[in-house]
N, C-alpha and C positions, 0 to 999 in steps of 0.2 A: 728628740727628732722633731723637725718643724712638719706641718704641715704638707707646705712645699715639696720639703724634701720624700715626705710619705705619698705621697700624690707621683711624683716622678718616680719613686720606686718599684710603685703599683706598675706604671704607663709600662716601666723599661724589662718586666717581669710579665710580661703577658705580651711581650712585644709590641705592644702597641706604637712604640717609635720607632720611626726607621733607621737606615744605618748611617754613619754621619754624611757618607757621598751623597747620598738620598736625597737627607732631609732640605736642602733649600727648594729642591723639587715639587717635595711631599706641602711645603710651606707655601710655595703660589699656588698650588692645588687647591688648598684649601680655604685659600683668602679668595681664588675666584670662586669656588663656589659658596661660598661666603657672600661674597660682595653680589654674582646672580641673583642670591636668595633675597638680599635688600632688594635689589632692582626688581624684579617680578614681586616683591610682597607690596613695594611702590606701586608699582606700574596696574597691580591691578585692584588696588584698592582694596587692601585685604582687610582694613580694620574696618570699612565700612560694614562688613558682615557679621561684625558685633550688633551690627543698632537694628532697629526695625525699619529702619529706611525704606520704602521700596524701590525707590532708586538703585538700591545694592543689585536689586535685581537686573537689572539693564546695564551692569555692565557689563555682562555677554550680552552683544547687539542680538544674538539669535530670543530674546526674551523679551525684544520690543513688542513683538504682537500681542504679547499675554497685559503687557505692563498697559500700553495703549487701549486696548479692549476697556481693562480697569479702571482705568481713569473718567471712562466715558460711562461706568456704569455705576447704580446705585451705593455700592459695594464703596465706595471712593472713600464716602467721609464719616462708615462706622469699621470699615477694616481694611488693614493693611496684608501685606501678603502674608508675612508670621502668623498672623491672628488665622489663617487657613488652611496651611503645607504645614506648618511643626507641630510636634503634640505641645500641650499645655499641664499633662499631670504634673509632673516637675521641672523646676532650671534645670537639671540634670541631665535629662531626659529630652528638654527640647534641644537643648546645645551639641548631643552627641547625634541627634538624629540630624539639624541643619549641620556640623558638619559631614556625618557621612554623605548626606545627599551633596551638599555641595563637591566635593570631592569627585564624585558618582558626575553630576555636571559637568565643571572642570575637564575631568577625564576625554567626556564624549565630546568635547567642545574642543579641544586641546588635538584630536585626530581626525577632526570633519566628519566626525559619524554621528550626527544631529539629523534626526529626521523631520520630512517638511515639515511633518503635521506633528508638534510637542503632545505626547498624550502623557498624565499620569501611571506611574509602575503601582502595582500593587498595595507595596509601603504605604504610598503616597495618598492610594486612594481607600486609605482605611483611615488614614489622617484628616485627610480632608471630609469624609464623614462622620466622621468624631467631630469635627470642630462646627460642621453644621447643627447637627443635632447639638452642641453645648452655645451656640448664639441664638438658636431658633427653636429652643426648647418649649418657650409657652407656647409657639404654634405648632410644635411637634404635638404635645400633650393637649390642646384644647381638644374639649368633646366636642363644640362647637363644628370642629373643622367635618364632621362624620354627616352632617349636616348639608352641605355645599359640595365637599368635595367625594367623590365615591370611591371607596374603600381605601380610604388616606393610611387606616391602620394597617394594610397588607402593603400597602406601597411603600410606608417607610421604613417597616422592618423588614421587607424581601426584597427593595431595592437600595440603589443609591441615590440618592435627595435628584440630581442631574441629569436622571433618567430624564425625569419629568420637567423640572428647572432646568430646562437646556441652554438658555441663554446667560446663566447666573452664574459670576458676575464675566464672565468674557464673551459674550454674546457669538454669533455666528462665524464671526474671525479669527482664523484658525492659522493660519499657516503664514509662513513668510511671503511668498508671492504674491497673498490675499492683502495683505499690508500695503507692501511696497517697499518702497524707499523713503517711509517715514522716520528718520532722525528723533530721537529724545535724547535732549543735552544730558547731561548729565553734570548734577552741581558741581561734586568733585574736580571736572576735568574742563569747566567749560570755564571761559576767562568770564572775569566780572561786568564787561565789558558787551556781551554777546547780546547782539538783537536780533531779531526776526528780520526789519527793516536792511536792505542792502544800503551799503556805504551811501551808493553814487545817489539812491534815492533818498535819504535821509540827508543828504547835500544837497539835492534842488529843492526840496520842502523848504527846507533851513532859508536857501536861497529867496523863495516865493514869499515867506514869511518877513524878509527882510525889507522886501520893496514896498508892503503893504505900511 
């Protein structure tokens, strides 16, 4: 007995197939949601959240404030958004935590129950304490620091790093309405083509530059 045949005996024995009126039914059923699952795995850019891109992050527009904060702060060009929301004990361990949360996102995003102001859950903000304390270790640990600053060793073990560093790395900008209607293109989705400059004025420049 082939394969095949074992495989379809399995399917017809646990009824897994329908009955023959059925099944051309049960067949476009499944090819459209089939074919949905390509279209939204497309549409939102799903491999991107393999990479450490922090682009991946702003393709829920509700993440502009956090992504924009980031880019304007010091934080820009030694971490990226991974290196501070996932653990880092193991691959194992970061991949199943980014996708629960994402998922967890998603979800809230998916039913407009995003609130103005994004705070960290719990999870998150044991993670992201962890990952400060593991980049900012020798100024965690300098004696030095008992010197300048007062009672650094009760504030770092009885608080969270943000307590204090409130501005780090998303500064006072919080919320969507604090933003605006700040737009960040997004590589993925934006034509190659995309400039800041509008058409009509990058035609009279063109223009001016021609008669000189």
């Amino acid at each position: 007995m082939s394969k095949f045949q074992s495989f379809k005996r399995f399917l017809f024995k646990y009824s897994l197939v329908p009955p023959k009126k059925w099944r051309p039914y049960a067949i476009v059923l499944v090819a459209t949601f089939f074919g949905l699952g390509i279209y939204v795995f497309k549409l939102s850019n799903a491999v991107s959240y393999l990479s450490d891109d922090p682009q991946a992050c702003v393709n829920c527009h509700i993440m502009t404030p956090q992504y924009i904060t980031w880019t304007h702060s010091s934080h820009r060009e030694v971490a990226h958004c991974n290196d501070c929301h996932v653990p880092h004990d193991n691959v194992f361990n970061k991949y199943f935590f980014k996708a629960k949360d994402g998922l967890y996102h998603a979800s809230i995003f998916t039913i407009r129950a995003e609130p103005e102001v994004i705070k960290a859950l719990a999870p998150s903000i044991a993670v992201i304490q962890s990952n400060c304390i593991r980049c900012h270790e020798p100024q965690v640990t300098d004696a030095k620091m008992a010197s300048f600053v007062e009672d650094h060793y009760a504030k770092r073990t009885d608080r969270i790093c943000w307590e204090c560093h409130r501005e780090v790395p998303h500064g006072r900008t919080k919320s969507l309405s604090a933003v605006g209607h700040q737009i960040e293109p997004i590589k993925a989705h934006a034509p190659t083509d995309l400039s800041i400059v509008p058409k009509w004025l990058k035609e009279s420049m063109d223009a001016k530059e021609d008669k000189k």
